[in-house]
N, C-alpha and C positions, 0 to 999 in steps of 0.2 A: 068637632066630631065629623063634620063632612071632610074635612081635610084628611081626615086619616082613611076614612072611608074611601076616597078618590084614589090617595096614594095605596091603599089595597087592590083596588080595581086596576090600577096600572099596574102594578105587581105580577097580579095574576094574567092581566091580558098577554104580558111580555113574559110569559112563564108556558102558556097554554094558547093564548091568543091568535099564534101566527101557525101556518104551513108546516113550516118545518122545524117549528117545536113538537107539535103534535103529533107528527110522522116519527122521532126522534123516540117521544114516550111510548110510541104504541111498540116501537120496535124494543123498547125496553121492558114495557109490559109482555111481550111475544116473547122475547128469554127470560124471565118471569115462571111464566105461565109452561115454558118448557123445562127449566128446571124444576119447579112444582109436580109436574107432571113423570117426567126420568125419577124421582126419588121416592113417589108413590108407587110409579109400578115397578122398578128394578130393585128399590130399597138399598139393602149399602152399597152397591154396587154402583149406584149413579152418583158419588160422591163429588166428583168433576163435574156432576151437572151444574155445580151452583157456581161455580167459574163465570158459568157464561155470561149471568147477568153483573158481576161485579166486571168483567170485558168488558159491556156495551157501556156500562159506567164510567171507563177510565177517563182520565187518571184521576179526577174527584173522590173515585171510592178508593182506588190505591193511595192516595193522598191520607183519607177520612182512615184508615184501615190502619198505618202507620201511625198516627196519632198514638200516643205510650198508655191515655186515658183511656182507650177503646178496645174491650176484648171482643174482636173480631167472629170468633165461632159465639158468639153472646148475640150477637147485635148486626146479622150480616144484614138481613133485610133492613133494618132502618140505613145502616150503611148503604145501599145498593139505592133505594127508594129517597131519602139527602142527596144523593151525589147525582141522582136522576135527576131530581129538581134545578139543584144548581148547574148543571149541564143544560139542563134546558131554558133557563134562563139567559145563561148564555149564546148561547143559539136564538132567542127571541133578540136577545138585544144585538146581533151579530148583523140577522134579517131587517129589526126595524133601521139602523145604520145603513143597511147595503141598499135598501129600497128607499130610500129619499130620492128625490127627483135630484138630479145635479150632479148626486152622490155615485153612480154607478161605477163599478170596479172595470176599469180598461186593463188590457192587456198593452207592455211597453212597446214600443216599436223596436222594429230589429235594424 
């Protein structure tokens, strides 16, 4: 039980845990919360609003969206809100890789 426990806590910390996952989410929660927002107050007319957060998603959601199993106007927000997570996982694991001591990213010499 604690094993699995641990391996959820590493999960989540390398999801939410670092800088610049969490910078990552909020900018995704922000086109979110902006499309939410354009389609309440414009109504149909902000139709393109909901573009944006499947953008800050890519290509995870454009991946997730192409799937033949997934009707897309059905299921945008769990698609957009999935494709955040694994993005951001990403990114945590990118950051815990780039920040090891030894491990730092040089630029080649010219």
């Amino acid at each position: 039980m604690d094993d699995n426990l641990g391996s959820a806590r590493k999960i989540v910390a390398t999801t939410v845990g670092n800088r610049a996952s969490a910078v990552y989410l909020a900018i995704v929660f922000a086109g979110l919360a902006y499309a939410g927002i354009a389609m309440f107050v414009y109504g149909p007319d902000a139709a393109m609003a909901g573009v944006v957060p499947a953008l800050l998603t890519a290509p995870t959601s454009l991946a997730l969206i192409g799937l033949p199993i997934v009707e897309a106007h059905a299921n945008g927000l769990v698609i957009v809100i999935v494709a955040a997570l694994v993005n951001s996982t990403a990114i945590g694991l990118l950051a815990r890789r780039l920040g090891r001591p030894g491990r730092a990213m040089t630029l080649p010499h010219r």
